[in-house]
N, C-alpha and C positions, 0 to 999 in steps of 0.2 A: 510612449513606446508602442511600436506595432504588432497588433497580436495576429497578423494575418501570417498562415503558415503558405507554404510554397502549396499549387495545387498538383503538383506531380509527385506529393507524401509517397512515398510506397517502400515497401519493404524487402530490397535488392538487397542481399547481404553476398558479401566476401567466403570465400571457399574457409579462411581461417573463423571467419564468427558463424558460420553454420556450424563447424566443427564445435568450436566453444558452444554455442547453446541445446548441440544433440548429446554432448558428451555430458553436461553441469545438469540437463533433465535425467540423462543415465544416472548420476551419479544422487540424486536430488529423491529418486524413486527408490535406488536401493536403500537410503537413509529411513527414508520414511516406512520403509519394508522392515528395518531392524526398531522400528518404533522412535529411531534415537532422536527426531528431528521431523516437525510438518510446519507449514508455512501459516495453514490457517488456523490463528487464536483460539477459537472456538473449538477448535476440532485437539486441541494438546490437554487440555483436562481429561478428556474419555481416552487417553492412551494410558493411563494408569493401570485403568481395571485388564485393558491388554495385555502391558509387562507383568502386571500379576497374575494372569491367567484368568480371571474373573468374566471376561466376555472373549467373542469368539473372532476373527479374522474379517470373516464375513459381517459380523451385526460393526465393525468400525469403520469398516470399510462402506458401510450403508451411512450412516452415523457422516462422514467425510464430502459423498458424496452429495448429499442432504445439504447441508453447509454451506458446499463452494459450491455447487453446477450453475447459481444464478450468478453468481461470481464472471463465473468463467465465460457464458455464453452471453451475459448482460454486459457486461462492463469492461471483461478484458479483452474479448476478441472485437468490441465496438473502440476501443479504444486503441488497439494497435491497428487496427484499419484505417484508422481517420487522421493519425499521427504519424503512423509510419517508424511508431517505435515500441517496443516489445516490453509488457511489464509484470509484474507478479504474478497476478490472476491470472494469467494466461499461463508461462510458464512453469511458476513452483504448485498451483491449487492441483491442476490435474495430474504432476508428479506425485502428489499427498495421496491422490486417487490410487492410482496408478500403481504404485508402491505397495499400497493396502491390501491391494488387491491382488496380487501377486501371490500363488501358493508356496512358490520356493523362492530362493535367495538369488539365484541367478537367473529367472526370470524376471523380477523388477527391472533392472538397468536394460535389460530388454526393451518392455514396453515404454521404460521413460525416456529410451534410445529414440523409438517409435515416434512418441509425441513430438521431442525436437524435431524430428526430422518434419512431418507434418508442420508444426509453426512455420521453420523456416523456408518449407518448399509452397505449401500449401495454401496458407496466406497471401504470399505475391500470387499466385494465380487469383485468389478470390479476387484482391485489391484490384487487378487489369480487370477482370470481368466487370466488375462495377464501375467503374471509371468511365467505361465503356458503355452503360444502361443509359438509354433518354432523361430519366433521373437519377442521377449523380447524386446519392444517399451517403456516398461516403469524404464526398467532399462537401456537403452540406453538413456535414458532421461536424468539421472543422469551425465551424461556428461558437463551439463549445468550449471553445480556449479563453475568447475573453471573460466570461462571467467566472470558468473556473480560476484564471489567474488571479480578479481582481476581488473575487468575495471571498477565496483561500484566505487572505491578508488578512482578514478579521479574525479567525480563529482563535487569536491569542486575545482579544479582547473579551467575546463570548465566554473563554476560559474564565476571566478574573472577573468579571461581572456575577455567575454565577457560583465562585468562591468567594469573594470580597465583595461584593453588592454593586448597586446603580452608581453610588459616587466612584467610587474605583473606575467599574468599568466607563464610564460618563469620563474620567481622565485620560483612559486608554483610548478610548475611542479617538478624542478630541487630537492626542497625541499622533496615533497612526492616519489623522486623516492628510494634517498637519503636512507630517512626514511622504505621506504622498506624492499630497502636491506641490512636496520642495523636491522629491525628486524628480520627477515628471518636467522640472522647469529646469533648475540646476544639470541632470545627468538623462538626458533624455531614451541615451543607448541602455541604461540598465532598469532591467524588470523593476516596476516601478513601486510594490510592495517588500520588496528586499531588506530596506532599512526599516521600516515600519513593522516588518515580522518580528525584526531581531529584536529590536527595543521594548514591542510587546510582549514576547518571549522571558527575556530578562526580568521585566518588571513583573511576572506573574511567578516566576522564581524566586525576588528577591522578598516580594510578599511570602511568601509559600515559608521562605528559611528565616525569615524575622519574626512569622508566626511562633514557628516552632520553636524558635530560638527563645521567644518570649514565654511560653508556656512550660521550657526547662529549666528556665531560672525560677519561674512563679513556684511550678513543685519544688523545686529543689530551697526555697526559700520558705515551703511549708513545710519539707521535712518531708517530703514524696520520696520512696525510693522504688526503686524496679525488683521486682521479685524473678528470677530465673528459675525453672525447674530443670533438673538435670535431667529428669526420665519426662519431657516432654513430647507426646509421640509426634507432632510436628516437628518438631527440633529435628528429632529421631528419621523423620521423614524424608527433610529437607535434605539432611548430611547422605544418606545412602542416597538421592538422586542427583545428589552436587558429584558424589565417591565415582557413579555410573557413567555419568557425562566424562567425569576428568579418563576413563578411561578406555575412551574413543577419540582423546586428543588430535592422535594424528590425524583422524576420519575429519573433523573437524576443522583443524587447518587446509585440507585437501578443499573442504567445501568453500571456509571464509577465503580462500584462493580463487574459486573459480568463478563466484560472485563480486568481486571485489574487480577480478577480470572483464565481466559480463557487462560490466557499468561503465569502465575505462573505455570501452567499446564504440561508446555513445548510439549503441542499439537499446539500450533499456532505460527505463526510466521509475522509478521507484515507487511514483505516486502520479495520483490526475493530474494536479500541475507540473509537478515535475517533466511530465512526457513532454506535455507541449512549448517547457521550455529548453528542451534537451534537441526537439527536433528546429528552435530555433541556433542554434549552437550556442545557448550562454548557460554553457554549463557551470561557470562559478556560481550566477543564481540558482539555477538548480541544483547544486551540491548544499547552500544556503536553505533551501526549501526542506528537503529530506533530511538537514542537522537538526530542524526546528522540530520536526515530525518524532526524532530520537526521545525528544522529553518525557513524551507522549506514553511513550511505550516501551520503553526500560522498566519499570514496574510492573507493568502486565507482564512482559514476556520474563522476566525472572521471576517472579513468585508460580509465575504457571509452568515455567521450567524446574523448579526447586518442590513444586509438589507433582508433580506428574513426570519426573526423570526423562521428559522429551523436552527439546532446547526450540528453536525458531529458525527455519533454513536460512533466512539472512541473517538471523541473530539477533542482536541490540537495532540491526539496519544501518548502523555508523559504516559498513563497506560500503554501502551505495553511493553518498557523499564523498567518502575517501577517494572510491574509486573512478568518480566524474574527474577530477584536478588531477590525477595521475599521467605523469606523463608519457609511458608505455606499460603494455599488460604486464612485462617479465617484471618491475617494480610494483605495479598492481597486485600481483600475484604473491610476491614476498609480504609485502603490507598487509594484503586480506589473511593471510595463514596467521601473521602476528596478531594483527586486533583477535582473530576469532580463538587464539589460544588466551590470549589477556582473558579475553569475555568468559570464557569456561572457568579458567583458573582464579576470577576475580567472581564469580557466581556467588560462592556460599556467603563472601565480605558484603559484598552488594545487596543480600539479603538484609543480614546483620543491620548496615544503613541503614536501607528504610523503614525497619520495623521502627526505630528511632525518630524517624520524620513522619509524622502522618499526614502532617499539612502536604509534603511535600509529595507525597504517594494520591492524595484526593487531588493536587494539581494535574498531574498526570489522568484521573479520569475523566478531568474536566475538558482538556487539551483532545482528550481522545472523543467526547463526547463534540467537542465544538467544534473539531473536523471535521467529525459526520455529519452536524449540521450544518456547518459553511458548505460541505461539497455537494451534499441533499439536493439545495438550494441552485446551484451554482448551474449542475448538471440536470437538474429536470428544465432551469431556465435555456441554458445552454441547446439541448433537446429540442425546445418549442422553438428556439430563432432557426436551428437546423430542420425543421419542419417547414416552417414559413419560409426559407429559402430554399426547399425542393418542392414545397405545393401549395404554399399561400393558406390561405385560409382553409382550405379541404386539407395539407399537412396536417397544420396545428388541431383538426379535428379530429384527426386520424390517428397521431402521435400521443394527442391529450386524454383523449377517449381511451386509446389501450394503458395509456399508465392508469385512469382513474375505472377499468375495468379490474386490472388488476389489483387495484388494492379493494375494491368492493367485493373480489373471489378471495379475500384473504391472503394479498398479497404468496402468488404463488413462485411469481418473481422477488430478490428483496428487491425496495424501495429503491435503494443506489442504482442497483441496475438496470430498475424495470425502464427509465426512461431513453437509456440507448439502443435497449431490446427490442421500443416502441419506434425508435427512428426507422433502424433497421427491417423490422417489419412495417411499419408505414410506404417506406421504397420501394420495397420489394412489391406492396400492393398499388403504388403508384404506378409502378411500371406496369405491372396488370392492366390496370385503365388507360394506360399509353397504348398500351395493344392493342385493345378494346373499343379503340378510338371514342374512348370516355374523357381521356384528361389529356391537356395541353401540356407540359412540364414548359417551367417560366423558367425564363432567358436570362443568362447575367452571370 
């Protein structure tokens, strides 16, 4: 399969999806202004002490900001440059901002009116500007795609190695490498880790619910039983922010609608590999890629919705996928309103479950952990080819040097980002020396 993307990427949108993505940051700020909803994980536990009054506007909106900004200027804005397609970080982290920060009600959708508008006008400028520089940093970018497509595929391996050990994972591996290179021979047109995710995915599931499975017959064969308390103040917790959710429903459907739309679009893309293989058009893999990512994080984001009474602006993330295969927005749009009412009204049950499975809730942070590492990995290598193809050897010293400045200051960037933050800034100092008639930018 070819991972090379077109080099004219850029991000030319339609009068109807500028509309779509000024109006879904409008609406994405006001949410996060009412506390009911922010996109970044991290940042939904400290909205508790919010809705209780317990801290102030100002110290969450600091607390937010903290968070995502290396988010946003590492990773999202280097990444819808180089791809030519619009993703999370960029979009929903600075609505979370945005939102927070906002004194009154009708000023949020304001400012997160603002920011769409900025993405989608603002960006195509940058994109020609740089296109346009002696060193093409942002098509050197593009180099980024094969390492992140082909070392994502591992993830699910990473995952059951470190819950099920070397022999396990030593079968997964062996299995997805397998699978690979039968598809890669056999089906040459489709993304070549596709069948290898799902199967790894599976098998780290089906471990995960045989554990458990086996460990309720083991009590229940010694006479273990579950003790319930009725005045349990998590219980207690849990129910009044499942109560608070269910009744912003509509708000709710309005969102998993205009998300569900935003994907259908094929402007956005939900995850690192996903973009790059959204702006090759095979979106059924990348609907594939973002269902596998769901396992991940359906546990996180319900227990951190079910204690902190703020949900996830995409949700469970199952619109993203949904909304790739759809085959116009007006059926997008009805689709995403349903999943995202299922997913509020299916909240407290979904709790309930996993307290039940614990194998099943520790696969989940292993999934979420071995993404971070595959994509770590993926995207600091990714980086260094993108360097050595805008500056050779003086790149990679340049790109290498600021990532491993960076974490030597205490990583002031995170880790994820700091290496596209390093491309970008490496270019930009490239072209410096272009001027300077210091540096040649190489040919090709």
């Amino acid at each position: 399969m070819s991972t090379t993307l077109a080099a004219g990427a850029g991000l030319d949108f339609t009068l109807a999806q500028q509309l779509t993505v000024i109006a879904l940051c409008a609406l994405t700020a006001y949410i996060s202004h009412m506390a009911l909803a922010v996109f970044n994980d991290g940042v939904r536990p400290f909205l508790l002490d919010f809705i209780q009054g317990r801290t102030t506007r100002s110290a969450t909106t600091a607390v937010s900001f903290g968070l995502s900004a290396g988010f946003i200027f590492g990773l999202g804005a280097p990444m819808a440059l180089s791809t030519g397609v619009l993703n999370p970080w960029l979009v929903f982290l600075p609505t979370d901002i945005l939102g927070m920060l906002a004194p009154k009600k009708w000023l949020a959708p304001i400012l997160g009116g603002a920011w769409g508008a900025v993405v989608v006008f603002g960006l195509n400028g940058a994109n020609d500007v740089a296109h346009d520089l002696p060193v093409d940093f942002i098509t050197a970018m593009q180099q980024m795609s094969t390492p992140i497509l082909f070392l994502f595929t591992l993830f699910p391996v990473l995952a059951i190695t470190k819950q099920f050990g070397r022999k396990w994972g030593g079968v997964a591996g062996g299995l997805e490498l397998a699978l690979v290179v039968l598809t890669m021979k056999l089906w040459p047109k489709m993304f070549a880790g596709a069948l290898a995710m799902a199967v790894g995915v599976l098998m780290l599931i089906a471990l995960a619910v045989a554990k458990d499975m086996k460990q309720r017959k083991a009590d229940k064969a010694a006479g273990v039983t579950e003790i319930v308390l009725d005045d349990d103040p998590m219980a207690s917790l849990f129910s009044a922010s499942a109560a608070r959710l269910r009744r912003y429903l509509p708000l709710f459907m309005v969102l998993g609608a205009g998300v569900c739309v935003l994907a259908q679009m094929h402007i956005f893309g939900g995850g690192e590999a996903t973009s790059f293989l959204i702006v090759k058009g095979q979106y059924a893999e990348a609907a594939q890629v973002d269902f596998y990512r769901v396992f991940g994080f359906i546990p996180l984001i319900a227990t951190t919705a079910l204690a902190s009474g703020a949900y996830g602006i995409a949700g469970f993330t199952l619109v993203y996928p949904i909304g790739y295969l759809m085959p116009n927005p007006f059926l997008a749009a009805i689709v995403g309103a349903a999943v995202f009412a299922l997913e509020i009204l299916a909240l407290s049950s979904i709790g309930k479950v996993l307290g039940k499975l614990p194998s099943v809730r520790d696969s989940s942070e292993h999934l979420r952990s071995a993404i971070g590492d595959t994509l770590q990995l993926a995207i600091l290598f990714g980086s260094l080819m993108a360097a050595n193809a805008m500056g050779g050897g003086l790149g990679i010293l340049v790109v290498g040097g600021l990532y491993l400045l960076n974490d030597a200051m205490g990583r002031p960037v995170v880790r994820m980002a700091a290496a596209p933050a390093a491309v970008i800034v490496g270019g930009i100092l490239l072209n410096v020396l272009y001027w300077l008639d210091l540096f040649t930018p190489i040919k090709g």
